[in-house]
Legacy VTK file of the C-alpha trace (Angstrom):
# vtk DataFile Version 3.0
C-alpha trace
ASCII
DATASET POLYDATA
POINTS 473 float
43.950 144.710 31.605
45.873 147.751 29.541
45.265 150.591 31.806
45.067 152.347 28.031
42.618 150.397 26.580
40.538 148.960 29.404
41.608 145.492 27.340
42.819 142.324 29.163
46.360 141.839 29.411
46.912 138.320 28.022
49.476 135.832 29.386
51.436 135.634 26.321
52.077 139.384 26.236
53.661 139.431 29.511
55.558 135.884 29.611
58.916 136.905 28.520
58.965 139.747 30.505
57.870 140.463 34.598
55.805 137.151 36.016
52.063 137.353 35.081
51.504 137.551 38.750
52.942 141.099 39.373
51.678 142.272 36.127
48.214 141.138 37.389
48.306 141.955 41.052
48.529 145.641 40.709
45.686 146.123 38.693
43.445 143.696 40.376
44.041 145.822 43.688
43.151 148.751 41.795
39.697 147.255 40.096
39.010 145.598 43.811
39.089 148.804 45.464
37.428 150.786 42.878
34.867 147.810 43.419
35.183 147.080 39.199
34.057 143.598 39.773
33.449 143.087 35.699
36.814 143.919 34.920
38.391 141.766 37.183
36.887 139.054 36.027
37.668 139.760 32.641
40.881 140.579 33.385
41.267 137.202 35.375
40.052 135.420 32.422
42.817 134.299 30.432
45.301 134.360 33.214
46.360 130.425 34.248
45.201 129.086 37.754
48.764 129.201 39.171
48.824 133.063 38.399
45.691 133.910 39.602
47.051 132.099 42.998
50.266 134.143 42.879
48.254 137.176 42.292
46.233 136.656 44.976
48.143 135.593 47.335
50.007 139.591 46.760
46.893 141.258 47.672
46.343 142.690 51.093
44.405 140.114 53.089
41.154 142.438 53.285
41.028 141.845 49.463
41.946 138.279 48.849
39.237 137.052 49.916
36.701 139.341 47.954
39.290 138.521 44.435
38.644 134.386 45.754
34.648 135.147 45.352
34.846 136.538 41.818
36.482 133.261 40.444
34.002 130.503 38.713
33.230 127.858 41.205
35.470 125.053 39.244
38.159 127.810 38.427
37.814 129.184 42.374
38.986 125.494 43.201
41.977 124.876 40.884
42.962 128.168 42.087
42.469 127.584 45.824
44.737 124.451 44.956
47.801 126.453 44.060
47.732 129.216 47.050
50.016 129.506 49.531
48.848 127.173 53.462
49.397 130.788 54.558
46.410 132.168 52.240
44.655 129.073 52.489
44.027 128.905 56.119
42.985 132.952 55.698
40.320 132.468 53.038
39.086 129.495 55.369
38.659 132.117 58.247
36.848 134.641 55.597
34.674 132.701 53.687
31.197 131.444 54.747
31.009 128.105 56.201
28.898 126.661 53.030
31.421 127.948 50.413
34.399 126.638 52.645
32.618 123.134 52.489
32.040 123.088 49.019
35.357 124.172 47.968
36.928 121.412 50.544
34.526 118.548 49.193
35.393 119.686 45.276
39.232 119.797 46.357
41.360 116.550 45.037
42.170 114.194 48.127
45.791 114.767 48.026
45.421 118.327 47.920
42.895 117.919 50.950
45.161 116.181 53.070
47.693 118.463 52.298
45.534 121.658 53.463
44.416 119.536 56.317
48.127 119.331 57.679
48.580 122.832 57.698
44.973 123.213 59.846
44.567 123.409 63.617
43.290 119.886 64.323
39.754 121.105 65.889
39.385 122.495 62.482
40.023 119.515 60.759
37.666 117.542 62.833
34.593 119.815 62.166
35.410 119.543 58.231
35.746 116.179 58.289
32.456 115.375 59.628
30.654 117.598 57.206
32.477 116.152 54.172
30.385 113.393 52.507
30.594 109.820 53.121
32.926 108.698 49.775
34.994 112.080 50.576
35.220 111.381 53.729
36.054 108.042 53.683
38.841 108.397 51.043
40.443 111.600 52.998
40.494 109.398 56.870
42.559 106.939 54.495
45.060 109.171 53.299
45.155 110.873 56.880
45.923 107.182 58.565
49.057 107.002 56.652
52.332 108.249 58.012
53.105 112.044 56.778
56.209 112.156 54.094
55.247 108.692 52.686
53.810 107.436 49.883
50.416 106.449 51.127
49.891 110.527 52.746
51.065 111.866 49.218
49.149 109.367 46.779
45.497 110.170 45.126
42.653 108.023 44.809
41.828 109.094 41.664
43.032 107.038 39.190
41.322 104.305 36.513
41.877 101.145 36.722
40.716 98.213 34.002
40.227 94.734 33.940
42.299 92.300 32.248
39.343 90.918 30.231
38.378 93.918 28.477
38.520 94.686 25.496
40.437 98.471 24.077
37.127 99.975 22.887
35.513 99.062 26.467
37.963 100.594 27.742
38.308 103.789 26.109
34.532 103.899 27.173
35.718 103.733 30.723
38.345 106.658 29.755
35.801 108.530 28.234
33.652 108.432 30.897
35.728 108.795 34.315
38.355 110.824 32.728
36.838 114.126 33.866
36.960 113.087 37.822
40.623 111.424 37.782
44.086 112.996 38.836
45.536 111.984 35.131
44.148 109.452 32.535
47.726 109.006 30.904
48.866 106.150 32.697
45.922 103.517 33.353
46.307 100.039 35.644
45.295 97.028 35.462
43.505 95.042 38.385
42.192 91.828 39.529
38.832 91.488 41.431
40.884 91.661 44.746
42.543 94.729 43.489
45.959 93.609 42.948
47.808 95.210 40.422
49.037 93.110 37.710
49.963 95.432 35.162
49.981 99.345 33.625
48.689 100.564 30.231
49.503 103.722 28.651
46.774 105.967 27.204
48.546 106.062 23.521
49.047 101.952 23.656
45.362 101.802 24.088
44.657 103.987 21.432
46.487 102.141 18.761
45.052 98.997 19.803
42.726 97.209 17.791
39.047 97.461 19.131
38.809 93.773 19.824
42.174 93.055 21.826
41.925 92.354 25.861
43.929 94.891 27.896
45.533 91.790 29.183
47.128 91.305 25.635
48.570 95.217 25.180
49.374 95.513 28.743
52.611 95.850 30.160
53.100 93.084 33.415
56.836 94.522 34.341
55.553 97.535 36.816
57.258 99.061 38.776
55.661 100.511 42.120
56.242 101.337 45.226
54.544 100.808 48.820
52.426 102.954 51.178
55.178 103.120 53.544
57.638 104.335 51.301
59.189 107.484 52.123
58.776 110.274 50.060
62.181 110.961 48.780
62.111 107.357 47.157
58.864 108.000 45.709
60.716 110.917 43.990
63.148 109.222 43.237
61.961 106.473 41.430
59.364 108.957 39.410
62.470 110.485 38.410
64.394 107.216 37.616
61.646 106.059 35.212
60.040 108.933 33.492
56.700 108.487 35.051
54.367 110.895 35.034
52.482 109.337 37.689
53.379 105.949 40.199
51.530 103.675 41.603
51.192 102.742 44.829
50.313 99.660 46.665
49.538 98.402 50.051
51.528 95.277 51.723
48.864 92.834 50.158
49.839 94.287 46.424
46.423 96.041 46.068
46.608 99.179 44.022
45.454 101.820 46.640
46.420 105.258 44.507
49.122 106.885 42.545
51.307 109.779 43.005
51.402 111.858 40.573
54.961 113.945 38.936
52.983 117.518 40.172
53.427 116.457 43.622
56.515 114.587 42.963
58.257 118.216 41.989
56.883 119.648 45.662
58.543 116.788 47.145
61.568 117.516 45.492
61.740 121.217 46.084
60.824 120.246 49.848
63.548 117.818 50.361
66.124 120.341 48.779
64.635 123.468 50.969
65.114 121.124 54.396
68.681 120.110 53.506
69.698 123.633 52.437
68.379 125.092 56.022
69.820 121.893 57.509
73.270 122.952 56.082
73.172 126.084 57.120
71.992 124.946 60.146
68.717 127.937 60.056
66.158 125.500 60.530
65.366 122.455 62.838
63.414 119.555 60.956
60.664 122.357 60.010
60.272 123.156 56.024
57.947 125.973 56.336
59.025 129.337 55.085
62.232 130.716 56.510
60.918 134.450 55.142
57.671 134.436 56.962
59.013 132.620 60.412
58.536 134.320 63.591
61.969 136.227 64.182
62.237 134.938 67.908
61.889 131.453 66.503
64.277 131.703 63.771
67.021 132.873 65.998
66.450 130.331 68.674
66.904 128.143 65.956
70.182 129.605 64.692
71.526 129.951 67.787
72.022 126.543 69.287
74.933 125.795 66.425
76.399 128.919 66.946
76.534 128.520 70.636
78.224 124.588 69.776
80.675 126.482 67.407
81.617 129.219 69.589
82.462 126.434 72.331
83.860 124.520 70.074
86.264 127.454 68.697
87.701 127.327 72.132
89.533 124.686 72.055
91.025 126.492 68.825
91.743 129.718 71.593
93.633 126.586 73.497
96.055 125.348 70.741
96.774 128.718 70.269
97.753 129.577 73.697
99.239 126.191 74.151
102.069 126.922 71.075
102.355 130.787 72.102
106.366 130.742 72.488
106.921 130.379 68.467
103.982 133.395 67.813
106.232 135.429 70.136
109.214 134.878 67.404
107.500 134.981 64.828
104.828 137.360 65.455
103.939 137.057 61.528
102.927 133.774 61.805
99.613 134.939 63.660
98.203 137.045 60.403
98.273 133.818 58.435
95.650 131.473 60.563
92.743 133.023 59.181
93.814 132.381 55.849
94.549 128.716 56.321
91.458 127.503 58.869
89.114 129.377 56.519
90.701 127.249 53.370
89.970 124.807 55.295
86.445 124.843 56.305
85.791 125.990 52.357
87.106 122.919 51.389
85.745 120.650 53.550
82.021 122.363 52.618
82.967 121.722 49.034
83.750 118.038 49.505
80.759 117.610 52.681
78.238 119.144 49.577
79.470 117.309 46.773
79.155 114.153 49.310
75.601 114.562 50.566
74.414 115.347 47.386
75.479 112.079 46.167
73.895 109.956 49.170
70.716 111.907 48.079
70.677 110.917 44.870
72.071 107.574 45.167
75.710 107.887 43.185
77.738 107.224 45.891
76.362 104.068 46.679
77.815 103.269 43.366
80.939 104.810 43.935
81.523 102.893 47.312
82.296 104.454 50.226
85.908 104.017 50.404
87.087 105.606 46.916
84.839 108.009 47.805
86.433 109.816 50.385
89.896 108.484 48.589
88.696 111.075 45.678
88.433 113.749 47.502
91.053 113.190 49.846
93.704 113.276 46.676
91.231 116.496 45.274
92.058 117.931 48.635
95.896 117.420 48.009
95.411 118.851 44.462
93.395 121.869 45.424
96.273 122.601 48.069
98.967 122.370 45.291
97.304 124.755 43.381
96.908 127.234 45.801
100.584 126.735 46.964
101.366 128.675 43.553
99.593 132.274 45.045
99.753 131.757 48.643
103.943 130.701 49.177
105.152 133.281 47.343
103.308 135.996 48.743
103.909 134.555 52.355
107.637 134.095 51.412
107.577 138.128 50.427
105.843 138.710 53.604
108.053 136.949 55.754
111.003 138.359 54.038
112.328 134.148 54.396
111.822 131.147 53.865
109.960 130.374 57.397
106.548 131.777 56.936
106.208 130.474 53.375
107.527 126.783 54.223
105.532 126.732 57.007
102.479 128.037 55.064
102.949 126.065 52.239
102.979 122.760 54.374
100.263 123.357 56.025
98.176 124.231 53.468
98.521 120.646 51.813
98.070 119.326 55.080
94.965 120.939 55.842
93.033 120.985 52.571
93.877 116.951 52.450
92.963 116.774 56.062
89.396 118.903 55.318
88.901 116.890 51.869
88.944 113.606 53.875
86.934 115.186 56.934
84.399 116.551 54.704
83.672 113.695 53.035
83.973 110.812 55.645
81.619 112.514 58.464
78.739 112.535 56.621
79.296 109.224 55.296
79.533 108.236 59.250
76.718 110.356 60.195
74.499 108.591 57.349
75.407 105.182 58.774
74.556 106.077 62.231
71.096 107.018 61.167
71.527 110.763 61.394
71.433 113.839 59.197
74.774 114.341 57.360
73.330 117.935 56.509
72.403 119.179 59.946
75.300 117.373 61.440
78.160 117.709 59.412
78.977 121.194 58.808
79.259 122.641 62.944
81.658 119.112 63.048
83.594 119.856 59.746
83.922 123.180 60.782
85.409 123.021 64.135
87.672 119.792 63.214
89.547 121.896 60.490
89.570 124.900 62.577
91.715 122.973 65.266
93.880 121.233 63.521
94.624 123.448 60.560
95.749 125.488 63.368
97.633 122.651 65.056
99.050 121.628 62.211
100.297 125.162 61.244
101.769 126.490 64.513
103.563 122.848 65.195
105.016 123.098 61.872
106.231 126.655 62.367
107.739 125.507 65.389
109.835 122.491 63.704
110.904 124.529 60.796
112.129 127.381 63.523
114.052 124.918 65.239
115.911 123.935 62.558
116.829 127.389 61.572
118.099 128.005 64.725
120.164 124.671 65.152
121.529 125.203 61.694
122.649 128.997 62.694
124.109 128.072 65.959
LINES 1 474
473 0 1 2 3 4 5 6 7 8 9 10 11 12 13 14 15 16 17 18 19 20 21 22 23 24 25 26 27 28 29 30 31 32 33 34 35 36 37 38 39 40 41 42 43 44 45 46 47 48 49 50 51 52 53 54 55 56 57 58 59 60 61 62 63 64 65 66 67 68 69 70 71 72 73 74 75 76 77 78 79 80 81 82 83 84 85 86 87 88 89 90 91 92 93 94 95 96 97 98 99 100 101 102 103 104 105 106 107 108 109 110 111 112 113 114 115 116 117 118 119 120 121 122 123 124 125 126 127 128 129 130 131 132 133 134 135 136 137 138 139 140 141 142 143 144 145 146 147 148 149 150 151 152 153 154 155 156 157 158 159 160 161 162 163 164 165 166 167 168 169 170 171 172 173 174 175 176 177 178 179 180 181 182 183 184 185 186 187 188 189 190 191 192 193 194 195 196 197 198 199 200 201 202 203 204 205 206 207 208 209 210 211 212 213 214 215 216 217 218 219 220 221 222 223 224 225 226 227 228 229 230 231 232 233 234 235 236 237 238 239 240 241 242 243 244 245 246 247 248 249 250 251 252 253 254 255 256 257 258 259 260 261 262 263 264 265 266 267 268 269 270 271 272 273 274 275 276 277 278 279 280 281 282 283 284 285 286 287 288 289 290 291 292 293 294 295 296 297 298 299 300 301 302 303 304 305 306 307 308 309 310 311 312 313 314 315 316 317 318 319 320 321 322 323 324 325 326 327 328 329 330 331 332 333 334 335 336 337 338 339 340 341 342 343 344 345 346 347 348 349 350 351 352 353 354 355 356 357 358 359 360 361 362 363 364 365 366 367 368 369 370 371 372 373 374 375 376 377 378 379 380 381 382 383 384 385 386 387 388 389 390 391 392 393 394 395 396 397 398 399 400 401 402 403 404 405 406 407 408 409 410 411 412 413 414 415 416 417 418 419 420 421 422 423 424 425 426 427 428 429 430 431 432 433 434 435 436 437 438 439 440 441 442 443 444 445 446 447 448 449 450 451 452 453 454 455 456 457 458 459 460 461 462 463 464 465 466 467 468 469 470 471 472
């Protein structure tokens, strides 16, 4: 609402400009407090679901729940939808046990499910019993299945024909279910057991003629995938295809529900947020929000890498101690290790990220395994070449000779081709053994470069001064 006019703001005004949300937010605090219960509805009117949730979500907690009871009952649950588990859970504690149920029972049964992993289980036990029979029923099924798989992220509601009838019975069935299904844009195809034998678009069926069977315009070639199917696949092959929504079968091929691409994108931005933390190694297997952890938590969770690194760095302390007689005549030598081990670990990142990415989304496999790490081995080489042309010539002025610079410049090939072929072979390994190559890879990459760029450096220095000195004497 203008704060001018007393006029609601509308979404178009703002949507080049700040997020509706923090438009919003402010002056629905305001009108809450002030207890102007009209104009927040009428300010909330032409404001999308997924803005009201953001908005909502900013208000102090005191207020959330009294902006929750201004919404329209079928509004109030698209909204409730979109909120944060954080805000969810909250509104749950708030809101009297009757409105609680009837927003659960009115929620779709993915979205249920979902909310129901984020509850204390005693909770979830006293909703589900007070849920009606079909809800009930449908939401125990989706519960059974494994989390992160197909079956826990799939909805039940979804139309399915019959290959015997005919396009205008069918748009009757459209007509009439559309309003309580997940999507009506993709329709399938079922025999009286419930196997799936085949998918219909909503624009093929309405270009048919009246009087053609659905098992005439259908298309038999569908692709699916299984309740057991791990998310990221699911993804995957939603992104593959172009679907806006999958279907999903059990092991006897009966259609059981379909994912949708909504909860597809979660997945996606799930799976990226958990190998990001993994990476970084901030976060242990847990994809809940970094920002809103328990401090305590997030550094016990930080530290354990650190504490392997810092051990780990030792043994870079030992090679340094071991090859102390050539830093003692060349004392120079020492102010160039930082320079080369951190080359080295910014390499190997490069090539570890450019890897995993690719076993995420498949390319590698097409690659093969071997000219993969080949390729970055010889981009390793390159990358070292290229920096040969800044770093030698300003470690040659340094050095005021030839020693520091040959020895630099050697080493610096030898380690970015080394890192290259580190960085891309251990997570390789550490996929084939079954592990995480983003969790486990960078601590390893890391400390492997560290000690032998160093290594590598010093034990060059030392054959290159050993040559001087023969030559002179």
């Amino acid at each position: 609402m203008d704060k001018a006019t007393g006029a609601p703001v509308s979404a178009s005004s703002v949507v080049n400009g700040p997020s509706i949300a923090d438009v919003v937010v402010e002056q629905l605090e305001a009108m809450l407090s002030a207890g102007n219960y009209d104009g927040v509805k009428a300010l909330l009117e032409p404001v999308q679901p997924v803005d009201i949730a953001e908005a909502i979500g900013g208000l102090p907690l005191i207020l959330q729940a009294l902006a929750f009871r201004l919404l329209s009952k079928n509004e109030a649950i698209e909204v409730y939808e979109y909120l944060d588990p954080a805000v969810q859970q909250s509104l749950l504690d708030r809101l009297r046990s009757s409105e609680v149920l009837e927003l659960v029972e009115e929620m779709s049964p993915d979205d249920r499910v979902r909310l129901f992993d984020e509850l204390p289980a005693k909770v979830v036990r006293r909703l589900l019993t007070e849920l009606s029979p079909s809800e009930r029923k449908v939401t125990a099924q989706l519960l059974g299945y494994e989390p992160e798989t197909g079956g826990r992220l799939m909805t039940t509601e979804f139309i399915d024909l019959k290959e015997f009838h005919s396009a205008a019975q069918a748009l009757s069935i459209v007509r009439r279910q559309a309003s309580d299904k997940e999507t009506i844009y993709s329709l399938y195809v079922t025999d009286r057991e419930r196997h799936l034998t085949g998918i219909l678009s909503l624009r093929d069926l309405v270009i048919a003629e009246p009087e053609d069977l659905i098992g005439d315009v259908m298309t038999r070639d569908v692709v699916s995938v299984r309740t057991d199917t791990d998310q990221e696949e699911v993804a995957r092959a939603i992104q593959r295809y172009d679907f806006l929504a999958l279907p999903v079968v059990d092991r006897e091929q009966r259609l059981v529900g379909i994912v949708t691409v909504d909860d597809v994108i979660d997945v996606i931005e799930q799976e990226a947020t958990r190998d990001l933390y993994a990476a970084g190694a901030v976060q242990a297997g847990d994809e809940d929000d970094y920002f809103q952890s328990n401090l305590f938590v997030v550094a016990r969770r930080r530290v354990v890498w650190l504490a392997v690194l810092v051990l780990a760095n030792g043994l870079t302390t030992q090679v340094i101690a071991m090859n102390d007689d050539v830093l003692q005549q060349v004392v120079l030598l020492a102010a160039f290790i930082p320079l080369l081990i951190g080359t080295g670990g910014n390499v190997g990142a490069q090539s570890s990220t450019v890897v995993i990415r690719g076993l995420s989304t498949q390319r590698i496999q097409a690659l093969g395994v071997v000219k993969a790490i080949f390729r970055e081995a010889i981009a390793g080489a390159l990358l070292g070449l290229l920096m040969l042309l800044v770093v030698v010539p300003f470690a040659w002025w340094r050095g005021e000779g030839p020693l520091i610079g040959a020895a630099v410049g050697i080493s610096l090939i030898a380690i970015t081709t080394l890192a290259a072929t580190a960085g891309a072979a251990l997570p390789l390994l550490f996929d084939r053994m079954g592990l995480d190559p983003a969790l486990m890879s960078a601590p390893f990459i890391t400390t492997a470069t560290d000690v032998a760029g160093v290594l590598i450096y010093l034990r060059t220095a030392s054959w290159l001064l050993a040559h001087i000195n023969g030559a002179i004497a």
